[in-house]
N, C-alpha and C positions, 0 to 999 in steps of 0.2 A: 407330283407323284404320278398323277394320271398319264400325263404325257410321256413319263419315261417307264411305262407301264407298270409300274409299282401300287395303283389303285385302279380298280377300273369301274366303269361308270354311272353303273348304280349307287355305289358307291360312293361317286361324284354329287349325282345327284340327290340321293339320300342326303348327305352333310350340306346341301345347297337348304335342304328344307327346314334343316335344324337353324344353319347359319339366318334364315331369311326373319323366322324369327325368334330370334336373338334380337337380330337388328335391328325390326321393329320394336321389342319392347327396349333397346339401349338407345335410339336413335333422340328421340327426346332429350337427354340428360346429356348424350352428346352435345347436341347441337348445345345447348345451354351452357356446357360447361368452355364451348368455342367461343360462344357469344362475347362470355364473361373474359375470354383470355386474349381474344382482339380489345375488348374494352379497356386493358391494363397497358397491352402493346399494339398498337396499332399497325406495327410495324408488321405485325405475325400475317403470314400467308399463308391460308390453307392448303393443303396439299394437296393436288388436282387428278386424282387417277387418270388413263387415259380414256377416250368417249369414245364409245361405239355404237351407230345406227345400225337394225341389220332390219331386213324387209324381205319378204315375198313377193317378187313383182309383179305386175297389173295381168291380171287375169287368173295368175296362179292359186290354190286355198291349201297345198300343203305345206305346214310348216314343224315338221315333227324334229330336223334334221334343225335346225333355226333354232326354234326353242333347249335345244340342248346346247348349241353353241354356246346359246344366250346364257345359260346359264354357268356352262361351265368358264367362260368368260369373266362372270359374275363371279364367282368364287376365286377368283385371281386380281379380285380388286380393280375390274374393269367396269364403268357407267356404260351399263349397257341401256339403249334407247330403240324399243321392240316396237316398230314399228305397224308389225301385223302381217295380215295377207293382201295379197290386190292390190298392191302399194302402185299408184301412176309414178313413174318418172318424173314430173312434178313437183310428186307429195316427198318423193324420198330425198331429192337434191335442195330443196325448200326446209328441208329435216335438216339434215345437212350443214346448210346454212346457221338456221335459230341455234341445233344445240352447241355451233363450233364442235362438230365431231375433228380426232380424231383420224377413224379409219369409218369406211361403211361398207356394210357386208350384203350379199345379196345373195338371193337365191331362190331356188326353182325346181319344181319334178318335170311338169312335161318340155317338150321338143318346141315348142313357141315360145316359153320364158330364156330359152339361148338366145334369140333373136332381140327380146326385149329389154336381156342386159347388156347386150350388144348397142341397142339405143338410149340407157341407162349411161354409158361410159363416154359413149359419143355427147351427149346434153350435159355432163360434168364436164368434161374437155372445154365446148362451149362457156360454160357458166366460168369458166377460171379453177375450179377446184383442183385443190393441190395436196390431197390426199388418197392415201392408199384405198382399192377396193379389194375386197375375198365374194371371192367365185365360190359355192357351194349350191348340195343337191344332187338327188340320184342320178338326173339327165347331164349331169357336166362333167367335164373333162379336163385335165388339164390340156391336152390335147387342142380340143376347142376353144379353150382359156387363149392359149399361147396364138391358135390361127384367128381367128375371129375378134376377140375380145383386148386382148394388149394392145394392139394395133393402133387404137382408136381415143387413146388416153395417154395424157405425158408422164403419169405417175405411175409406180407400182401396181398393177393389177396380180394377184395371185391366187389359183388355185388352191382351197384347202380342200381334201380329202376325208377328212374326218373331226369332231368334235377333238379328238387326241393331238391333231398338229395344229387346233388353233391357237392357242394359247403359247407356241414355243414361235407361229410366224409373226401374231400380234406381236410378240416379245421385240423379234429382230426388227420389225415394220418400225418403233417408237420408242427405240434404243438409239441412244445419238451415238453411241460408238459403233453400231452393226447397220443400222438403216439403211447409209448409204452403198456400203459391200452388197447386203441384202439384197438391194435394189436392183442392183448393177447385176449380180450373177444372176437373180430371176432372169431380168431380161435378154441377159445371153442367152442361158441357158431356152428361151421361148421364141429368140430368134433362130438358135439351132432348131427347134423343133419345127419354126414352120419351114425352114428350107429340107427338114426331112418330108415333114407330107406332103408336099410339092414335089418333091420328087417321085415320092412314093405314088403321087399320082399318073406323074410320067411314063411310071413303068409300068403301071397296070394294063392291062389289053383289053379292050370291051369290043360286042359284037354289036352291030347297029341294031335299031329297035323290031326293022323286019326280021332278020336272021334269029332272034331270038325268038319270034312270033310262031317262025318256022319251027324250031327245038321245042315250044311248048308241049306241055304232059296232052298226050294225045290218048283217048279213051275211045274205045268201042262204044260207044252207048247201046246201040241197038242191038248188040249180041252181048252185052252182060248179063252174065245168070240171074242178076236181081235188076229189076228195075228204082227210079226212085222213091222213095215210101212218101203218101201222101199223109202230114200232120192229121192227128185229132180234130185239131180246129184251122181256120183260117182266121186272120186278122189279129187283134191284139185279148191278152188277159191280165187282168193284176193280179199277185201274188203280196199284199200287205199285211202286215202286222205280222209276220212270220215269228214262230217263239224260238226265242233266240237258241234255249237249250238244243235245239234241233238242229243247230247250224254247228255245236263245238265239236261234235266229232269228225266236221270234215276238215277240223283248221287243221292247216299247215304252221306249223311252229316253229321251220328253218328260219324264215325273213326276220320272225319275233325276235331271235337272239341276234341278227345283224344289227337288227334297230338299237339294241342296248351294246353294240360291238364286241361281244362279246363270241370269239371265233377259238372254237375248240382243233387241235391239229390232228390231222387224218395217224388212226383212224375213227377218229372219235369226235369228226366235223359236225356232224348231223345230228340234229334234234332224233332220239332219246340219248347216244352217244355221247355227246356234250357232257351230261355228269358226268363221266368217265373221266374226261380228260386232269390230267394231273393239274395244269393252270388255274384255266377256269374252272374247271367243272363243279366245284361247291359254288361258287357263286352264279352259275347260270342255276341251279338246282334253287337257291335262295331267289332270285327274281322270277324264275317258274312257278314258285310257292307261292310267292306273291301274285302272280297274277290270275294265277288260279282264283285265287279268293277271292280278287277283284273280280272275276271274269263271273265267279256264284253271286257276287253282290247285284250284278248287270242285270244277270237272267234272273235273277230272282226279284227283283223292283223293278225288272222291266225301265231300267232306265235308258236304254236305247233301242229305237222302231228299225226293226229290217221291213224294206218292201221291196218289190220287184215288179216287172212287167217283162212280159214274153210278148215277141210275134212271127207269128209264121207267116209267110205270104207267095204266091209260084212265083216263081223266077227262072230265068234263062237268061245266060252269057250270049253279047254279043262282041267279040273278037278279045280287048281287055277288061271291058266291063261287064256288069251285069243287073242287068234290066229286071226292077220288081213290078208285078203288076197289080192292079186292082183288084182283080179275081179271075177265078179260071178259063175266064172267054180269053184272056190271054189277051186283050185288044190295045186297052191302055194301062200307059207304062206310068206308075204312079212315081216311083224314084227311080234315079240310076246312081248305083253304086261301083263308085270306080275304084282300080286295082291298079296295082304299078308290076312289072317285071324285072326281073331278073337282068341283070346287063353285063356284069363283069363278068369276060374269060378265064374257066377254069379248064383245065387241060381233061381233067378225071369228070367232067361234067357232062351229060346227056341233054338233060333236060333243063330249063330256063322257065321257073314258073312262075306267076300270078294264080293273084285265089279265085281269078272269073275259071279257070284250067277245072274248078273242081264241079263249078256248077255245069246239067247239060248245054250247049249250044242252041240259039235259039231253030237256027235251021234243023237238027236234029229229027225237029219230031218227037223228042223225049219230054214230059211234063215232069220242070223239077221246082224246087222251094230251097226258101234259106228261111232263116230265124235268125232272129234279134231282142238281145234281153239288157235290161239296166239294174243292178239292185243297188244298192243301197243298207248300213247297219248305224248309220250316222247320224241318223235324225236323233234328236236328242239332246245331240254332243253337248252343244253350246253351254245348255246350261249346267252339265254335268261339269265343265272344264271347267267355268265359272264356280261350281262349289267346292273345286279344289285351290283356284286361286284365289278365294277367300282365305280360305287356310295356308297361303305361302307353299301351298306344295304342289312343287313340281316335278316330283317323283310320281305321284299320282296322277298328275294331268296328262304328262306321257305316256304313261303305262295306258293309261284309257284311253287315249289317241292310237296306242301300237294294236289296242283288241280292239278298236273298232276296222283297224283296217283288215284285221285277222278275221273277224267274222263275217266284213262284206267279201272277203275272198274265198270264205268258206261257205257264204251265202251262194255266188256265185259257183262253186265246183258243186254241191247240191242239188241248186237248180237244174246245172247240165246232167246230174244222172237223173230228174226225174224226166229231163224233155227227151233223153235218149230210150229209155223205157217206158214212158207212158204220155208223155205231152205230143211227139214226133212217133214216139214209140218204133223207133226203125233200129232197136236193138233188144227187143221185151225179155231176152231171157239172159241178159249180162247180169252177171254174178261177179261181181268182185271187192275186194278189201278197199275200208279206206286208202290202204298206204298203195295198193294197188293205181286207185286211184288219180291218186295225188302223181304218181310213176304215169300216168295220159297212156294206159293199158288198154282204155275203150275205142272205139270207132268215133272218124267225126274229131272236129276241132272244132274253139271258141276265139279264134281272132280278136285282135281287139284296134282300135284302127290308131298309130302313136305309136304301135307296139312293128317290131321288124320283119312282119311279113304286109302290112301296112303302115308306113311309118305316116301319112298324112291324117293329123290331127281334124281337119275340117271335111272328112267324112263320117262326124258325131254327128253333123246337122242331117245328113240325109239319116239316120237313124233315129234320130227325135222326131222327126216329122212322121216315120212312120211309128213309131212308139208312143208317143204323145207321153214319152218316162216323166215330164215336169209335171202336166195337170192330173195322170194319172197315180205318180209314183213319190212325185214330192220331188225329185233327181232332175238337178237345172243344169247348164252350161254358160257358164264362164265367158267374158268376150274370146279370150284366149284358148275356149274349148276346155276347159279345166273343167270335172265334175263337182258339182257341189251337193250334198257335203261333200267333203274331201275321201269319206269311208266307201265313198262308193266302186264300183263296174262294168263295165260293158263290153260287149262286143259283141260277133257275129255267131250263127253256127252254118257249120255245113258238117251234113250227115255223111255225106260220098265217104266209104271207107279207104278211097284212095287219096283220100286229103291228108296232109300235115303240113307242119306248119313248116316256115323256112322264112331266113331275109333276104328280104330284097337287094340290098347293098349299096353301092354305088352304083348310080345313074347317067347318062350321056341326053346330051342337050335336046336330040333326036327325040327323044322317049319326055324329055320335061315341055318341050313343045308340043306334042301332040296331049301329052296329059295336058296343058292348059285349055287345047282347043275344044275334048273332050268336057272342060270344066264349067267352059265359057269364063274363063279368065286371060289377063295378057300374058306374055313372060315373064313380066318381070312380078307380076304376084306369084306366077309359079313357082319362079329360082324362089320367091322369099317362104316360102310353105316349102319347100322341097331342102331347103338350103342344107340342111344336115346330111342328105342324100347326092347333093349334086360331084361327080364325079370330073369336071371339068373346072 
């Protein structure tokens, strides 16, 4: 029913909780009355649903999209075997192995877990494994699935999309009369794809890495009517134990109803609209109700810690980078934080930017700063997740997985109006609505670096070193650069009102070689950090 849209997923998930236990309390007398009915016939075979491994891989800690699969999976009479987060390649094909899966599913949020299923599929190839994988997770693509990922494996590899189509590919993937068709058209269909992006690379036109150095956003500094505002403070602050009641009125409650996929049609897309809509809109109204009341049960037992840490510190751009200093002698350069540019030809295009573009120049003669913040609303989780898995419900565990990501994001939008009015203070008299807000009405941007005007995940490390977010904030990083907890933040700010944000896009070799040399890395760790970006 879910899958041909006749239930949808709360829904799903709701009857997963009812069904879970059931099971536990019939599973006993099952089993017993199995026992008893091989003892009479020996002949009898159990009936073996089909196995599913599904994992997080090695460095990753989100698994909101996972757990839902997992479940709805599970409600379709599938052994599903949940591996967890941070799964090595290893542990998952070693899984694999013991439980005789089936199929094994994986998946991933950030831009380094593409990489790593990428070497997940290459070590099954190796091993001999002669089952199907599903590609899932915000950061994937079919797209990526078909270039990168099929390639590399002699069996079916396919992208699933959502929690709604897994259940009808498992079907075809371990159906003896559809498997092989199945099969067969995926990979056509993913070898047409990659001779389109192949091509599609052919015909793009990019500028070398000077010529767009040349087109960068070129600023007066010394004759602008304001200069840069010098922050309140320098160096780092924590911001912990934040009460959470003070964070809900900045959530954003569009992403909320993605996560439950529930998608209202225009005009009535958008959270408050959504009730509206003729489809969903009682049922997003019934999960809203609900987590309302989850969301008063939170703030009110304080069952999960938001913390934060801010820092400001001068800074100046030299040519793509930008150089943070120790303090205002300006002398030594504590980190350098690097930027990537703009590469691909657009006809309607002026400018070719990078985010060094917003800070001033170190020749300038202008004294400018950046800021950098981490929060955090996740602390906690663990054992909240944990008092719902005790109870079989995993309609609750979700739901509390989906508000904590909502509150570290509302933690985060928060924070940016106090540092633009009173931390940085270089907008004291901005007056605006949440929903304003939420619409990025104010001056200044929050970068975040994984995101597409930064897509290089291992520029977290030059920000933890200046944040010290773990011993201060409790907020680690992943080998993979994943934040832990999972609810967590981060990224940059710059005040310049000339800032916004933009992707970078595709890249040329020109510009991935000089970012290595910049990195002190080789090329070939560059191509493999850039590899989502590489335009060649």
């Amino acid at each position: 029913l879910f899958g041909a849209g006749k239930m949808f997923l709360p829904q799903v998930i709701k009857s997963a909780r009812v069904m879970k236990k059931a099971v536990a309390h019939l599973t006993p007398f099952m089993e017993a009355e199995k026992e008893a009915a091989l003892l009479l016939n020996p002949d009898l075979k159990a009936t073996k649903p089909g196995k599913i491994v599904i994992a997080t891989v090695k460095g990753d800690v989100h698994d909101i999209g996972k757990n839902i699969v997992g479940v709805v999976l599970g409600c379709n009479n599938y052994e599903i075997v949940d591996l967890g987060v941070m799964c090595s390649c290893e542990k998952i094909l070693d899984a694999c192995v013991a439980e005789e899966a089936d199929v094994l599913g994986l998946s991933g949020l950030i831009t380094p877990s593409l990489d790593e299923m990428v070497t997940v599929a290459k070590e099954a190839k190796k091993r001999g494994l002669k089952i199907p994988i599903l590609i899932g997770g915000a950061t994937t693509s079919r797209m990526h699935t078909a270039v990168k990922i099929e390639p590399c494996y002699n069996y079916p590899v396919v992208h699933v999309l959502d929690a709604s189509r897994a259940v009808t590919v498992v079907g075809s993937l371990l159906d003896p009369e559809l498997k092989d068709d199945f099969g067969a058209d995926t990979r056509e269909l993913y070898v047409e794809m990659r001779e389109e992006h192949y091509a599609s690379l052919e015909e793009r036109k990019f500028l070398t890495l000077q010529q767009t150095r040349d087109k960068a956003m070129h600023i007066d500094w010394k004759n602008r009517p304001t200069m840069p505002i010098t922050p309140s403070f320098l160096g780092v602050r924590t911001y912990n134990n934040v009460p959470l009641d003070d964070l809900v009125p900045y959530i954003d409650w569009n992403p909320f109803f993605s996560v439950w996929q529930l998608r209202g049609k225009y005009p009535n897309r958008g959270y408050p609209r959504i009730f509206d809509d003729a489809d969903v809109g009682a049922e997003a109204k019934r999960v809203f109700d609900d987590a309302v009341k989850m969301l008063k049960s939170i703030c009110a037992g304080r069952k999960l810690q938001a913390n934060g840490v801010v820092g400001f510190f001068p800074a100046n751009s030299v040519g793509d980078d930008i150089e943070v200093y120790e303090d205002e002698e300006r002398t030594t350069v504590r980190e350098v934080l690097h930027t990537l540019r703009q590469q691909e030809y657009r006809e309607e295009q002026s400018q070719y930017l990078a985010m060094s573009d917003f800070i001033a120049p170190k020749g300038s003669g202008v004294k400018d700063y950046i800021g950098l913040f981490a929060v955090t609303a996740g602390l906690g989780m663990e054992a909240l997740i944990a008092s719902f898995e005790a109870k079989n419900d995993d309609y609750g565990k979700i739901m509390a997985q989906a508000l904590a990501d909502r509150l570290a994001e509302a933690y985060g939008e928060k924070l940016h109006l106090d540092v633009r009015k009173k931390e940085w203070g270089y907008s004291p008299e901005e007056d605006m609505t949440e929903d304003d807000i939420l619409k990025v009405k104010y001056d200044g941007i929050r970068p975040a670096p994984g995101y597409p005007s930064q897509p290089d995940h291992t520029e977290k490390k030059q920000m933890w070193s200046l944040l010290k977010a773990h011993d201060l904030a409790s907020i680690e990083l992943t080998e993979s650069l994943a934040m832990l907890p999972a609810a967590s933040v981060s990224g940059l700010y710059f005040a310049n009102p000339e800032s916004k944000y933009f992707a970078v896009g595709k890249i040329q070799k020109d510009q991935v070689v000089s970012y290595a040399e910049r990195k002190g890395w080789d090329l070939e760790t560059s191509e493999r950090h850039l590899a989502p970006m590489l335009g060649y």
